[in-house]
C-alpha positions as a printed Julia matrix, in Angstrom:
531×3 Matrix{Float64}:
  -78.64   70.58  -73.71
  -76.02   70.77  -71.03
  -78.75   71.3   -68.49
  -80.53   68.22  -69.42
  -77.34   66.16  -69.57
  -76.23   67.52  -65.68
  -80.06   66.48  -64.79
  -79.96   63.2   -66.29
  -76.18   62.84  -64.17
  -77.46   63.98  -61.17
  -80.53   61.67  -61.13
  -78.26   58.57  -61.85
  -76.31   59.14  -59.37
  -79.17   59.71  -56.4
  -80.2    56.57  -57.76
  -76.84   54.68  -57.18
  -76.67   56.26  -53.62
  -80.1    54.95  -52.6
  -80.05   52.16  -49.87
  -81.8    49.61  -52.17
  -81.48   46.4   -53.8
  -79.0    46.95  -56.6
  -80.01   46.15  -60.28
  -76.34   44.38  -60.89
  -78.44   40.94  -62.68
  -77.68   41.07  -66.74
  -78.89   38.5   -69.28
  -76.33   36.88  -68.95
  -76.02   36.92  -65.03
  -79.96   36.19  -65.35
  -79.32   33.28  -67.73
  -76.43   31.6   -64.76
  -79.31   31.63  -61.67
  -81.42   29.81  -64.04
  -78.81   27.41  -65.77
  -76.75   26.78  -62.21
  -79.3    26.07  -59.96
  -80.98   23.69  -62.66
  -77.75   21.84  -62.75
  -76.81   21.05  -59.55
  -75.34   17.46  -58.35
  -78.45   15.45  -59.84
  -77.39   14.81  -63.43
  -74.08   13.9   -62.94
  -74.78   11.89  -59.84
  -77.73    9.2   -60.04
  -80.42   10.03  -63.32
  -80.6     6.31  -62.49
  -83.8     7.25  -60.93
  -85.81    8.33  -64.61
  -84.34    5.0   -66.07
  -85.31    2.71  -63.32
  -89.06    3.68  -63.2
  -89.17    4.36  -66.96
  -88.38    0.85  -67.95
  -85.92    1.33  -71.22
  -83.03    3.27  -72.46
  -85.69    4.9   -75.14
  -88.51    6.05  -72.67
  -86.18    7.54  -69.99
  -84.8     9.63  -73.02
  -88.6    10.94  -74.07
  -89.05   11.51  -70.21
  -85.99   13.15  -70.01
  -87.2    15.51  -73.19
  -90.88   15.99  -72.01
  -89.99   16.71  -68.48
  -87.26   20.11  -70.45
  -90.6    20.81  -72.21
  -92.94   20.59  -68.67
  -90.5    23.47  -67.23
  -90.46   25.4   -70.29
  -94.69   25.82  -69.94
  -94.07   26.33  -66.06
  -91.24   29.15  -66.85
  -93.37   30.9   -69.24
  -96.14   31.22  -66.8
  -93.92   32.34  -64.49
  -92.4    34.59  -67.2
  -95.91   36.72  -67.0
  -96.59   36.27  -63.27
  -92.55   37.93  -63.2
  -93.51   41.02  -65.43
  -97.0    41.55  -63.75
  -96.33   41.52  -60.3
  -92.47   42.85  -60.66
  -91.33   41.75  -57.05
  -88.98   39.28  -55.28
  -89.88   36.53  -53.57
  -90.78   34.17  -56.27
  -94.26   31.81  -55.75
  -94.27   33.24  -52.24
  -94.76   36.78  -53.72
  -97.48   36.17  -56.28
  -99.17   33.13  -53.95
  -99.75   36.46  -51.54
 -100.84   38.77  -54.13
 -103.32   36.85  -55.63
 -104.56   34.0   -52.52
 -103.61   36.33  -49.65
 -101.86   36.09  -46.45
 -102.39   32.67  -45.29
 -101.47   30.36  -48.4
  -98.49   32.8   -49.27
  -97.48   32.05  -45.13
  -97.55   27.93  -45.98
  -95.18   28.35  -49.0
  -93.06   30.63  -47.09
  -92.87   28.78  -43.63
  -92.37   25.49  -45.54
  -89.81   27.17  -47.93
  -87.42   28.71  -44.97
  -88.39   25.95  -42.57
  -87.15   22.78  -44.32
  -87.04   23.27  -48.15
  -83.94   25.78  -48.91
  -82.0    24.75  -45.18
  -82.58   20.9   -46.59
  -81.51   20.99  -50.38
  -78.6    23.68  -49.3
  -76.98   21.5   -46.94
  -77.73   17.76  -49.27
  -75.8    20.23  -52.14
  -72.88   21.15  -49.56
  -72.47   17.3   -48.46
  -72.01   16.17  -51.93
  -69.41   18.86  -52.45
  -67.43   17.81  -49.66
  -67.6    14.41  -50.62
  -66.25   14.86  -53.88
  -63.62   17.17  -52.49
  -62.48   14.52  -50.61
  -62.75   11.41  -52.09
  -59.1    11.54  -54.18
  -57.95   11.69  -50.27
  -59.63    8.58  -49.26
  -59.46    6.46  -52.66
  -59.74    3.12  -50.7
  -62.8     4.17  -48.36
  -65.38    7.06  -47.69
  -64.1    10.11  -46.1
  -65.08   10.42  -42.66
  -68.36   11.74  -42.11
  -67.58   14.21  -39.64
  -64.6    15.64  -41.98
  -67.32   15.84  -45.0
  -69.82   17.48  -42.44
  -67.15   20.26  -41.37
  -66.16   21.2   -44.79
  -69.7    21.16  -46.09
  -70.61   23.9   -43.09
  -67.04   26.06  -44.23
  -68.06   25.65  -47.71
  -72.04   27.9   -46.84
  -70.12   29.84  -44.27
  -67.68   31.13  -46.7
  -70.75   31.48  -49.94
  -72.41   33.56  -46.78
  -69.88   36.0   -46.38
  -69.48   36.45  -50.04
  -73.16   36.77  -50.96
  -73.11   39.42  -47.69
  -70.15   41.22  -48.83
  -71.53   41.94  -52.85
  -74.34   41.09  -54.82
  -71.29   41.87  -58.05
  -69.29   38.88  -56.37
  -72.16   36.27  -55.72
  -73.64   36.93  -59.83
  -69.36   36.72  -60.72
  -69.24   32.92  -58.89
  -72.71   31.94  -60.38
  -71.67   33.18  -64.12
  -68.26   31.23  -63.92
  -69.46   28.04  -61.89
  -72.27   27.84  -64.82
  -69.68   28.25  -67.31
  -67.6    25.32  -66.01
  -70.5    23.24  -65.47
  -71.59   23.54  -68.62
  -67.79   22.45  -70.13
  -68.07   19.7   -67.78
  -71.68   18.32  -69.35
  -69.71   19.27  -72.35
  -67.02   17.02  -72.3
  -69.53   14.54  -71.69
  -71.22   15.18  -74.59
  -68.4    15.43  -76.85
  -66.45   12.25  -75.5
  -70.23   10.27  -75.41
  -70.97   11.27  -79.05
  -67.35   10.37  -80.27
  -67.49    6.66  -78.06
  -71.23    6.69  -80.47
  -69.55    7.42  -83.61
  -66.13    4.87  -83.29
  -68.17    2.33  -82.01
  -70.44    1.89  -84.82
  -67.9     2.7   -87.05
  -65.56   -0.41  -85.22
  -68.85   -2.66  -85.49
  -69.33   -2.43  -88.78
  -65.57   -3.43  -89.53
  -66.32   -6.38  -87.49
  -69.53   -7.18  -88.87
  -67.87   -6.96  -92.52
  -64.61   -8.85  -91.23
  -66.59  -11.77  -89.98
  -68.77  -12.2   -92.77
  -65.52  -12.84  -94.71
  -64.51  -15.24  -92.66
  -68.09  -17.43  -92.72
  -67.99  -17.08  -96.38
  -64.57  -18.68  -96.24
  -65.38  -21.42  -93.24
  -68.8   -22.57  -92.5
  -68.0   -23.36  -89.4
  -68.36  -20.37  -87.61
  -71.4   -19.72  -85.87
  -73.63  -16.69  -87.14
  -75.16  -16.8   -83.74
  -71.32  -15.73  -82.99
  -70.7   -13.32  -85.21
  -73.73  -11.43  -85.07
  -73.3   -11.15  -81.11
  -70.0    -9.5   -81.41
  -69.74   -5.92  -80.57
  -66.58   -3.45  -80.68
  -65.05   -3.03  -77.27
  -67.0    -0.76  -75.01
  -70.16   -0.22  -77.43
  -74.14   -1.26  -76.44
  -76.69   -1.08  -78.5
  -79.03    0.0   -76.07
  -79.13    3.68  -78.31
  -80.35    1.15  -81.14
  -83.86    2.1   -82.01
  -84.42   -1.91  -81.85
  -83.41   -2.09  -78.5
  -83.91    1.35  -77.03
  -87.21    0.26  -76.25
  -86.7    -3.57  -74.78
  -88.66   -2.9   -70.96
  -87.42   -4.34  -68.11
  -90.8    -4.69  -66.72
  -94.2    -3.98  -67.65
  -94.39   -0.35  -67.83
  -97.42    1.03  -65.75
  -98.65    4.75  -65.59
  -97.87    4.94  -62.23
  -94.22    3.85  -62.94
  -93.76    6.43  -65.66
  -95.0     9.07  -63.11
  -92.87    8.41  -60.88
  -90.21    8.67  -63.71
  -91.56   11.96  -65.0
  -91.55   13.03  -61.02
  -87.71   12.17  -60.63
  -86.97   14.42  -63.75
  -88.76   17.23  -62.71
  -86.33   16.98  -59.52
  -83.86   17.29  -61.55
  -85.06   20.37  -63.03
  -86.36   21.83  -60.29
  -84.61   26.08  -60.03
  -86.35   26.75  -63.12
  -88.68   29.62  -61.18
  -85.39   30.72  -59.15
  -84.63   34.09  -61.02
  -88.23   34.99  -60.26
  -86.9    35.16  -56.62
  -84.1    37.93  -57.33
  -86.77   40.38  -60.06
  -85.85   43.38  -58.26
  -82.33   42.76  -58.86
  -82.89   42.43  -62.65
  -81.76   44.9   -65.22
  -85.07   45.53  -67.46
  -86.76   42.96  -65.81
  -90.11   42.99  -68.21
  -87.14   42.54  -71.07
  -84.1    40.32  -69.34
  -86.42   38.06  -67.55
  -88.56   37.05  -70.02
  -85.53   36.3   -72.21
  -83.56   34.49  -69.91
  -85.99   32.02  -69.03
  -86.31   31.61  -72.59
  -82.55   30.58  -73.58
  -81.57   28.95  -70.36
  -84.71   26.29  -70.43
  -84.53   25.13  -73.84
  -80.27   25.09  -73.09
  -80.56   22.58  -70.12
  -83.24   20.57  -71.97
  -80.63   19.79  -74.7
  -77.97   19.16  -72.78
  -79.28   17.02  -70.01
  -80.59   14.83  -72.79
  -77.47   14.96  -74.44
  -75.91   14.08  -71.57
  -78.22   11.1   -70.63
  -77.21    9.41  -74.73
  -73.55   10.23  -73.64
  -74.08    7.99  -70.69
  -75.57    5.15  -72.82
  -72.9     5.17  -75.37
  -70.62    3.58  -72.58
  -72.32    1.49  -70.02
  -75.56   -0.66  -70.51
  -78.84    0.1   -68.9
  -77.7    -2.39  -65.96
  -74.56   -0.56  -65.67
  -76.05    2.48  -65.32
  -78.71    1.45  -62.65
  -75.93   -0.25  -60.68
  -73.85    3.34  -60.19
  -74.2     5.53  -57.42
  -72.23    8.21  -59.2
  -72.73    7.92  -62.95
  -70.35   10.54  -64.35
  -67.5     9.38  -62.12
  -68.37    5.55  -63.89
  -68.4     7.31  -67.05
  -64.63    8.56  -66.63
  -63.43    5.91  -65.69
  -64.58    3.84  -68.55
  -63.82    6.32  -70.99
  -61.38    9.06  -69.8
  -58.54    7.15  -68.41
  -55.97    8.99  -66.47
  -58.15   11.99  -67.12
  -61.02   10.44  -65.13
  -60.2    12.55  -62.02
  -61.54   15.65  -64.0
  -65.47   13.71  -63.24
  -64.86   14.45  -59.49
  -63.61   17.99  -59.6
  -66.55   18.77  -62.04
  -68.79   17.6   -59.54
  -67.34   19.35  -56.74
  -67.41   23.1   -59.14
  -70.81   22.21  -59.75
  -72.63   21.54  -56.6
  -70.21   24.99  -55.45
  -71.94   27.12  -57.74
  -75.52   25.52  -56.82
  -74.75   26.35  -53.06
  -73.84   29.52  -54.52
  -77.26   29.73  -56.17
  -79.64   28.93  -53.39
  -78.37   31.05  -51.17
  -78.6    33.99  -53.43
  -82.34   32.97  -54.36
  -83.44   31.75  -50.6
  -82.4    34.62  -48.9
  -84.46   36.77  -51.4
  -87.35   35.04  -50.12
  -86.74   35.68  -46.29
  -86.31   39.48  -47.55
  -89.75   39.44  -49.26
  -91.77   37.23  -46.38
  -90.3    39.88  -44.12
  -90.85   42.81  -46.57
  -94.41   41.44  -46.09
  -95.28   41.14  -42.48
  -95.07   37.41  -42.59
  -91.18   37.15  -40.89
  -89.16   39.57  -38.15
  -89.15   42.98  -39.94
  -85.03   42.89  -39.01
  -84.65   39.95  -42.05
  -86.52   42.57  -43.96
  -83.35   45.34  -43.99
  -80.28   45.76  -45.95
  -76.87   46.49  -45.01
  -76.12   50.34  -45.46
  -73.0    50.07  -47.8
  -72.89   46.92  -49.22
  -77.03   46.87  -49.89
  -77.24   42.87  -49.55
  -79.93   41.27  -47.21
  -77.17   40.19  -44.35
  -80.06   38.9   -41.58
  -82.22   37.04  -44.06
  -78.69   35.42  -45.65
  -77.32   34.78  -41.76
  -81.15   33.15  -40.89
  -80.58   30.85  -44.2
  -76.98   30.41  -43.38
  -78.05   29.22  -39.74
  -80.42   27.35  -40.54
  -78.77   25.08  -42.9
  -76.35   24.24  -40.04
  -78.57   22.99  -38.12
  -80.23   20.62  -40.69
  -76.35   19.55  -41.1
  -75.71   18.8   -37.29
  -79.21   17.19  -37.5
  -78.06   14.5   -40.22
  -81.37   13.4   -41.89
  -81.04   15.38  -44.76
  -82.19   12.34  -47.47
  -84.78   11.24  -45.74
  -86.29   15.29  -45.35
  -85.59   15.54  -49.01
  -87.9    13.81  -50.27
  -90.74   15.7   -48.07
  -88.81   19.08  -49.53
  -89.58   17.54  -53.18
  -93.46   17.21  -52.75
  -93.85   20.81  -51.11
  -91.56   22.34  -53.69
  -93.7    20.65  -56.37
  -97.02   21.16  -54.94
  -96.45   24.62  -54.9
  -95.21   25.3   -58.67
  -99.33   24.04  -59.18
 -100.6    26.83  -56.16
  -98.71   29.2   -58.28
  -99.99   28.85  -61.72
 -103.54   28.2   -60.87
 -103.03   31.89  -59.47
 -102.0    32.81  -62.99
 -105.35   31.44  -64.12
 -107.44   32.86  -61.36
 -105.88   36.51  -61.62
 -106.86   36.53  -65.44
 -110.43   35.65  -64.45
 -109.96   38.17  -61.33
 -108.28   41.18  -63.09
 -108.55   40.73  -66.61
 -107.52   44.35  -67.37
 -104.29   44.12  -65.09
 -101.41   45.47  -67.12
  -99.64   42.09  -68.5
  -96.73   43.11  -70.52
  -96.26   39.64  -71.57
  -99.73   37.49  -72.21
  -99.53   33.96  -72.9
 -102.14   32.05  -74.27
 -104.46   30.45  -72.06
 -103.63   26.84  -73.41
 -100.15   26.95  -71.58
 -101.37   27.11  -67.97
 -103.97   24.63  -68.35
 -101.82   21.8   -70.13
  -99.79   22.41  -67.41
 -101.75   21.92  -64.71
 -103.32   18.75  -66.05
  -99.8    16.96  -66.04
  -99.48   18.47  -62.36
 -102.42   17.08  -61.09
 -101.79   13.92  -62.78
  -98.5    13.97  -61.45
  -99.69   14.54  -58.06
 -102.17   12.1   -58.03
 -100.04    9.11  -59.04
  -97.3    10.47  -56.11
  -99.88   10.74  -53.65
 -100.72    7.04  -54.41
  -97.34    5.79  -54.88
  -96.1     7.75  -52.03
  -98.95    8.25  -49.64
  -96.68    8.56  -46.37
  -93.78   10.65  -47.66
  -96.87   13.51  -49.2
  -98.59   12.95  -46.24
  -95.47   13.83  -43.94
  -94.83   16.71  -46.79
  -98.26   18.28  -46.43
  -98.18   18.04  -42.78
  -94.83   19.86  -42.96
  -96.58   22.62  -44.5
  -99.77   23.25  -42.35
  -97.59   23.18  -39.0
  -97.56   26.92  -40.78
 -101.57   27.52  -39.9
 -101.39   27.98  -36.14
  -97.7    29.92  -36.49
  -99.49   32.18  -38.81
 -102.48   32.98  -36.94
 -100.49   33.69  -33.9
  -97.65   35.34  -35.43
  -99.56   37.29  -38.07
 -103.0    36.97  -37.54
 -103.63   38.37  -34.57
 -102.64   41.92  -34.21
 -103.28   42.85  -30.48
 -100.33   41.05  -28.8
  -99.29   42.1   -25.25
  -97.25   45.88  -25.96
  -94.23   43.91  -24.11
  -94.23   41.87  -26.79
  -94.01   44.53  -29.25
  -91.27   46.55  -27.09
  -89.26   42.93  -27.02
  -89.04   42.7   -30.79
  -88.47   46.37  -31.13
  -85.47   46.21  -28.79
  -84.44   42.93  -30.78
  -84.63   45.02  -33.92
  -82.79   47.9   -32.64
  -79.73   45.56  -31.89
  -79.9    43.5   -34.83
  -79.5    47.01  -37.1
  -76.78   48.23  -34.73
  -74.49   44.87  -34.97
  -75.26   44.22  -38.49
  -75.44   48.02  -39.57
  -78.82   47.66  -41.87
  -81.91   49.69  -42.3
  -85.21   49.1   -44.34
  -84.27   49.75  -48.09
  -85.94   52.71  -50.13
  -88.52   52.17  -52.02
  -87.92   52.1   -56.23
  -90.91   52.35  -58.0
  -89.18   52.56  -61.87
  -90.02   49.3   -62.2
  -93.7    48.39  -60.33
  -96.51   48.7   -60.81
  -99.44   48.57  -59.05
 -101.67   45.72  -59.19
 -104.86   47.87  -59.31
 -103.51   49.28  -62.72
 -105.33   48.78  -65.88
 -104.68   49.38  -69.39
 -108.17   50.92  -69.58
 -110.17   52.65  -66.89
 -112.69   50.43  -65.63
């Protein structure tokens, strides 16, 4: 008995000395990627966008509701696509298994090209401008001051996330956390401005009628246009559903497209499975709570809104929850900013964690410099791939046009959620014996890729230069590939220049290639019955 227990001690602890990825991600560390890099700046900065192409207060709401129910199909795809093919690296990873090379290289070159560097550094802007707005109450801070702290804000998450993996998961669990009080304040405050106002209506409505029964003269016209202080009736199921123009199917597309923005991060813990405790059991369950979670509240959330401005009110604000405190919080209004500020912190936080994963894997793979594909000897944490993410974000920074490359980064980031689950689809008609320890039903893929493509199609339409420029974006990708990949006999000085590159990259950032832990892959070849 003693024997096996000195064994057992021994073998944990040649398994905590191994230069590896660390499995430091719990449930509930697991359940933060998801929930913080869902709720970024978007929700309680302009959802303005779901109401103005939805038409009415009622249909932004179902939107808002379907879109929560979109990601939770999409997560549970990914949910067996995380189990089967247990790596990091996200879409990239099982893009490559299943379509090869090339179409993993797109998504990847794409991904660390413009997609992470742009939404990181849009993120770290809108922290610094909520930072420093109490500063500059009477005008916008200077854009070079907002600029600076926005590159001090990913140069300090860099050195954290490079320091410990323990630290980066500690800042995502409590920036989640305070998000999450923030949205629920929100709720609470919306929900009790719901509740007094129809409560403060009816007194009036009752009051009034007293007073027609007593003199005629009063209008009804009057007294039936009276509301309490500070209460719409755009919640009212009468006039929840009063369009401001003709809805269309393009229109509520578009709608459905701005709310899937907003819940874009969904697939983001499929970037980090290697880093999962019991991946086949946390991941599965994480994606599970945190979905449904963010579903509630945003729509929560969006009601909260309603209860104190009108539909016009709301399309007329360029930061909603900041309009919300101020109507309803008073002197406690500056809390809107600061939750802002915590939240777009612990985004930052989030995509760096997740987008350096994916530099690790595409160099892991072949596909980038084999340095961004080593760990640091001590701390085990990716340092290259987070100081190539980290650089690269500072450039798109110093370059300026970060909204105007969002909305290219949106297309290619939605495009390839559909590349990714049609590989679902074509690995069960490929390998049907593969070894799925989660299997879900067949119905869930294909429902979802009808709304994609119909999704798509209406955005190519609506949008035909902005997914033009997107797609164009990606397949810059084809000749880097076949040059940088592709072809294997390069000139040997070539190869000696990147070896020498290599060589000084592991000797001033002290990595090496990670050892390879098999407890929890499997290979794809592997079948629950022999063929």
């Amino acid at each position: 008995m003693g024997d096996k227990r000195r064994k057992k001690k021994e073998q944990d602890s040649s398994k905590s000395d191994r230069v590896t990825l660390k499995k430091e991600i719990g449930l509930l560390s697991a359940c933060a990627i998801i929930i913080g890099n869902i709720i970024g700046s978007g929700i309680f900065i302009s959802p303005k966008g779901v109401l103005e192409h939805a038409g009415s207060v009622g249909l932004s709401l179902i939107v808002w509701v379907c879109g929560g129910g979109i990601c939770a199909l999409g997560s549970m795809c990914y949910a067996e696509l995380g189990v089967t093919i247990p790596k990091s690296g996200g879409d990239y990873s099982y893009v490559t298994e299943i379509f090869g090379g090339l179409v993993g290289f797109l998504l990847l070159w794409s991904a660390v090209l413009i997609m992470y560097p742009t939404t990181l550094a849009v993120i770290a802007l809108t922290f610094a401008n909520y930072v420093l707005q109490p500063a500059f109450q009477n005008c916008l801070p200077p854009y070079i001051a907002v600029k600076l702290l926005a590159a001090i804000c990913i140069l300090f998450l860099t050195w954290v996330n490079c320091h410990s993996v323990r630290w980066a998961t500690r800042i995502q669990d409590v920036f989640t956390v305070g998000k999450l009080l923030a949205l629920g304040l929100i709720i609470v405050v919306g929900l009790v401005q719901i509740c007094r106002g129809k409560h403060t209506y009816s007194s009036v409505l009752h009051a009034q009628q007293r007073r027609l029964s007593q003199n005629n003269s009063l209008s009804l016209s009057l007294s039936l246009s009276s509301r309490a202080p500070g209460y719409y009736d755009a919640l009212e199921p009468s006039a929840a559903f009063e369009f401001r123009q003709d809805p269309s199917v393009g229109q509520i597309a578009l709608a459905f497209l701005q709310a899937s923005f907003a819940y874009s991060g969904w697939n983001f813990l499929n970037y980090v499975t290697e880093e999962v405790v019991e991946p086949r059991k946390n991941l599965p369950r994480a994606i599970y709570i945190s979905i449904p979670l963010v579903t509630l509240v945003y729509t929560l959330t969006n009601i909260a809104y309603f209860s104190s401005m009108s539909p016009e009110e709301l399309l007329a604000s360029n930061a909603v929850a900041v309009t919300f405190g101020e109507k309803l919080l008073g002197w406690f209004s500056w809390v809107m900013p600061i939750s802002v500020a915590l939240s777009t912190f612990g985004g930052i936080n989030g995509y760096l964690f997740t987008s350096s994963r994916l530099c690790f894997s595409g160099a892991r793979e072949g596909h980038l410099p084999y340095l961004l594909a080593m760990i640091h000897l001590k701390n085990c944490t990716p340092i290259p791939a987070l100081l190539v993410c980290c650089t690269a974000t500072i450039i798109i920074l110093c370059i300026g046009e970060t909204h105007n490359l969002i909305n290219y980064v949106s297309f290619i980031n939605y495009l390839s959620y559909g590349v990714t689950i049609a590989g679902l689809m074509y690995l069960r008609k490929k390998k049907p014996n593969l070894v799925r320890p989660i299997k879900i039903s067949m119905l869930i893929p294909i429902a979802y890729m009808i709304f994609w493509a119909v999704l798509l199609c209406f955005s190519l339409y609506s949008e035909p230069v902005v997914c033009g420029l997107g797609m164009v974006i990606m397949l810059t990708g084809v000749p880097v590939y076949f040059v940088g990949v592709y072809w294997k006999n390069k000139p040997r000085a070539l190869y000696r220049l990147v070896e020498k590159v290599t060589y000084i990259g592991q000797k001033i950032f002290y990595v090496v290639f990670p050892q390879e832990d098999t407890s929890e892959t499997e290979s794809l070849t592997a079948s629950k019955t022999a063929d």
